[in-house]
N, C-alpha and C positions, 0 to 999 in steps of 0.2 A: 634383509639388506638388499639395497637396489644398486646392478651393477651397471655399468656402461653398454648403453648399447651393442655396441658392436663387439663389445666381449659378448655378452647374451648372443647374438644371430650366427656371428661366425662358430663360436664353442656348441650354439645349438641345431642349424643349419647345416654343418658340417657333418652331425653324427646323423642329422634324419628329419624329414618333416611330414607332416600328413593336415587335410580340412575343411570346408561348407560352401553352400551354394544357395539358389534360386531353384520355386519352379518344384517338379518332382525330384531332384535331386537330393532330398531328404528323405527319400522310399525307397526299398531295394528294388532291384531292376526287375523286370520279367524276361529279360535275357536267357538262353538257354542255362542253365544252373551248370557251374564248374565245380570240380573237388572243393576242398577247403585249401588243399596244397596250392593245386592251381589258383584259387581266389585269391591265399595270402601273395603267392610270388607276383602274380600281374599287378595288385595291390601296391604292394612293395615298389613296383617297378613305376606306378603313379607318383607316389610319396615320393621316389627317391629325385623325378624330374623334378616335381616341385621344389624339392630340395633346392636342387640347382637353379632353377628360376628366381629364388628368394637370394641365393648368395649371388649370381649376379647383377640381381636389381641393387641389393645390398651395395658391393662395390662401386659400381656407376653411380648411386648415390651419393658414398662416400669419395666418391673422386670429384666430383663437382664443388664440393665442398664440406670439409674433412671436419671443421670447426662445430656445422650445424649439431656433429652424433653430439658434442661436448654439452649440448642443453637438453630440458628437458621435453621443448616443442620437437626441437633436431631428430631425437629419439623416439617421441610419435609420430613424427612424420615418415620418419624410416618406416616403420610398422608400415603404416599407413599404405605407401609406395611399396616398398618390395617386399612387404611380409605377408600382405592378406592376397592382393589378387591369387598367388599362385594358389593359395588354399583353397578360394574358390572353386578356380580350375579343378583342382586336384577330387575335391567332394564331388562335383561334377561327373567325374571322369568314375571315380569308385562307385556313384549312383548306378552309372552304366554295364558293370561289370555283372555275368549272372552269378547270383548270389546261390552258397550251398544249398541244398536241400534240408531243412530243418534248423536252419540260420539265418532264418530269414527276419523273427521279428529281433535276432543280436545283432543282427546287421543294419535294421533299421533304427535303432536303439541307438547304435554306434552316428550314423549318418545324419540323423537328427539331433544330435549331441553336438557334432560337429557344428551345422547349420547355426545351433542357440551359438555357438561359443565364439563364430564368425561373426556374429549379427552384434552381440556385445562389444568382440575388439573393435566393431568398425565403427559402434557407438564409444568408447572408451579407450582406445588402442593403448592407454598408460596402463591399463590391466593388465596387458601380456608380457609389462614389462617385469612383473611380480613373479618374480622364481619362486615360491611357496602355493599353496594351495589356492591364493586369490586368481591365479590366470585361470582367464575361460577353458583355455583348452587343458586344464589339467584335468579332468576328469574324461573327455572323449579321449586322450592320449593314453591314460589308464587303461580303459577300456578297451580301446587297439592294440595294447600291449597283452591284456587278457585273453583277448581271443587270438594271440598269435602274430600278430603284425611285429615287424621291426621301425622299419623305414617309418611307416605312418603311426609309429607310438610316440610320434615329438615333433609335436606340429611346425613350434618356433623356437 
């Protein structure tokens, strides 16, 4: 069942988000290598800005006019506007980080997940609007939750 936008961003945004980029940002870093504590929490601390970048692109969106979330263009355009850039950012910024020792090719795994599942919503952005298994990011989001992530196991 397909909800309203801004139910979806606000109820998802609010608990956490995490996602993809350009370039080598799909490869883990060669950055000096951090624990996994350390990776997850600096990680976390990527996801969690993003978060807030999407809620408030989200807002300013919906304040301009409130009506548009009420369609179904409105609500890929929201996507569109304040849901994918930060993800960019955000897979960007995690490329960056040095990756554990021996977690290198789950971290590339994860980061390249991300990338495919960016590149989809920004081809298709009514995809993320799919709470079941059709969103891009439901499977890198998995996967960030598998390995430990909080913040970056829910992209949108």
């Amino acid at each position: 069942m397909r909800k309203p936008i801004h139910i979806v961003l606000i109820a998802s945004l609010t608990v956490a988000a995490a996602a993809a980029g350009c370039g080598d940002s799909g490869s883990a870093s060669s950055a000096t290598p951090l624990t996994k504590a350390q990776f997850i929490k600096q990680g976390d601390a990527i996801c969690a800005k993003a978060d807030k970048e999407q809620i408030n692109a989200y807002l300013d969106f919906a304040k301009d006019d409130p009506k548009r979330l009420e369609t179904k263009s409105g609500e890929q355009e929201v996507v569109t506007v304040a849901g994918l850039p930060p993800v960019q950012t955000m897979i960007d910024e995690l490329g960056e980080l040095g990756v554990p020792k021996g977690d290198q090719a789950q971290v590339e795994a994860l980061l390249k997940g991300m990338e495919k599942a960016l590149e989809e919503a920004e081809a298709e952005p009514g995809k993320v609007l799919e709470l079941s298994a059709g969103s891009p990011f439901g499977k890198p989001d998995r996967m960030a939750r598998e390995y430990g992530f909080e913040d970056c196991g829910d992209t949108l």
